[in-house]
C-alpha positions as CSV (number, residue, x, y, z in Angstrom):
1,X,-15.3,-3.9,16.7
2,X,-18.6,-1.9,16.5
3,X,-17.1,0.8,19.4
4,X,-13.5,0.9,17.7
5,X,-15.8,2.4,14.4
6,X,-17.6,4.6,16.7
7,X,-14.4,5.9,18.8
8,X,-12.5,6.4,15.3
9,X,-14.9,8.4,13.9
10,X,-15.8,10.3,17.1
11,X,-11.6,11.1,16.5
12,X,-12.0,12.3,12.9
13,X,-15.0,14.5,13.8
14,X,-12.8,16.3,16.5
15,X,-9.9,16.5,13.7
16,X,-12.9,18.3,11.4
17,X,-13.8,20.7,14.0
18,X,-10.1,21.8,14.8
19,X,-9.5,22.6,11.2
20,X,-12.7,24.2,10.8
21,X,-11.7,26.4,14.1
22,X,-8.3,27.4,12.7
23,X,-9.0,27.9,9.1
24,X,-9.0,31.4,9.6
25,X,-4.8,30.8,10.1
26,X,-2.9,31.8,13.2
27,X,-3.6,35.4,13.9
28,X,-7.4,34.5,13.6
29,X,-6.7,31.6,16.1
30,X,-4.7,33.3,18.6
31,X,-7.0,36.3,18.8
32,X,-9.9,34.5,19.2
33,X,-10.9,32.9,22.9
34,X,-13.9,31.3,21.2
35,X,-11.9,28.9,18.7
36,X,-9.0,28.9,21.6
37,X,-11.4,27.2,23.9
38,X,-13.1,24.8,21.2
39,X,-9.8,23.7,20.1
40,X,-8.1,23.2,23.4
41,X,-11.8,20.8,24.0
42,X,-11.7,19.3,20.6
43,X,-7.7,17.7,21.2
44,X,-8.8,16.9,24.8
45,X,-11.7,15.0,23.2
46,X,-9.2,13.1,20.8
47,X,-6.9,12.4,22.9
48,X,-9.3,10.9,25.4
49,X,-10.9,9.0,22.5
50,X,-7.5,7.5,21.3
51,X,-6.8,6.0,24.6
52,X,-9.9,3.8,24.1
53,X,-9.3,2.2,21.4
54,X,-7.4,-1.3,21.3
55,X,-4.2,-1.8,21.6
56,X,-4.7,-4.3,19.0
57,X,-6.1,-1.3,17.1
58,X,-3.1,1.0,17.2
59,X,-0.6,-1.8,16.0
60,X,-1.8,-1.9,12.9
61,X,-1.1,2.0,12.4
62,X,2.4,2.5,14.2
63,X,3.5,5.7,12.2
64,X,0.6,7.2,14.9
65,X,2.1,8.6,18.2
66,X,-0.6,7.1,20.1
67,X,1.4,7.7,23.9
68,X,2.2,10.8,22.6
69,X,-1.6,11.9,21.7
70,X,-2.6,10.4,25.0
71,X,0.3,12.4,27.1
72,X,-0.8,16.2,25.2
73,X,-4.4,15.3,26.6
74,X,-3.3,15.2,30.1
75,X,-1.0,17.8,29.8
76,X,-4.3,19.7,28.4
77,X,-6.2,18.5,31.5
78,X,-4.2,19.2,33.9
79,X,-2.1,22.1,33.1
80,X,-5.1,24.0,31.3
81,X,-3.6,27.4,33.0
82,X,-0.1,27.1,31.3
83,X,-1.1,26.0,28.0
84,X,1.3,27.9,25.3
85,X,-0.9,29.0,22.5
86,X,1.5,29.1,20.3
87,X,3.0,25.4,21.0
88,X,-0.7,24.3,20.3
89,X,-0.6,26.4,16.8
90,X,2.0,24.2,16.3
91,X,0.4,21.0,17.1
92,X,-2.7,21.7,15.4
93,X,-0.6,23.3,12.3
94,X,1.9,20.1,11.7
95,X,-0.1,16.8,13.5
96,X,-3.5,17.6,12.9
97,X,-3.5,16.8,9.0
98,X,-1.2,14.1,9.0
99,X,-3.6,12.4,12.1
């Protein structure tokens, strides 16, 4: 139970970040490479995290798109060329605070 602490608070630290990086609003965001790139790491790093924790875990909180969380990281990692900025705004704008 120990790591399922550790990996859900690693998840809420990369939450922080991400609304620290976009408090600035959208314009600030999309202009800026620098909170681009530390976003685009910081749901990477969630969604990586959120694949480690139990499925045991994730039951118990089933309003949470957990596959869908998991799917947008690999999308991330593998597609990191055609990433749509403004899709992401969008992400990060309406999932972020309810996560």
């Amino acid at each position: 139970m120990k790591s399922e602490e550790l990996h859900l608070t690693h998840i809420l630290e990369c939450i922080r970040r991400i609304e620290e990086d976009v408090a600035g609003g959208r314009e600030d965001f999309l202009a800026s490479h620098m909170a681009q790139d530390a976003v685009l790491r910081n749901l990477q790093t969630l969604g990586e995290t959120t694949q480690r924790l139990s499925e045991e875990l994730k039951t118990t909180q089933p309003l949470i798109e957990w596959q869908q969380i998991g799917a947008f990281r690999n999308l991330l990692v593998r597609n990191y060329l055609g990433i749509d900025l403004n899709i992401v705004w969008t992400i990060v704008a309406r999932d972020i605070p309810r996560l």
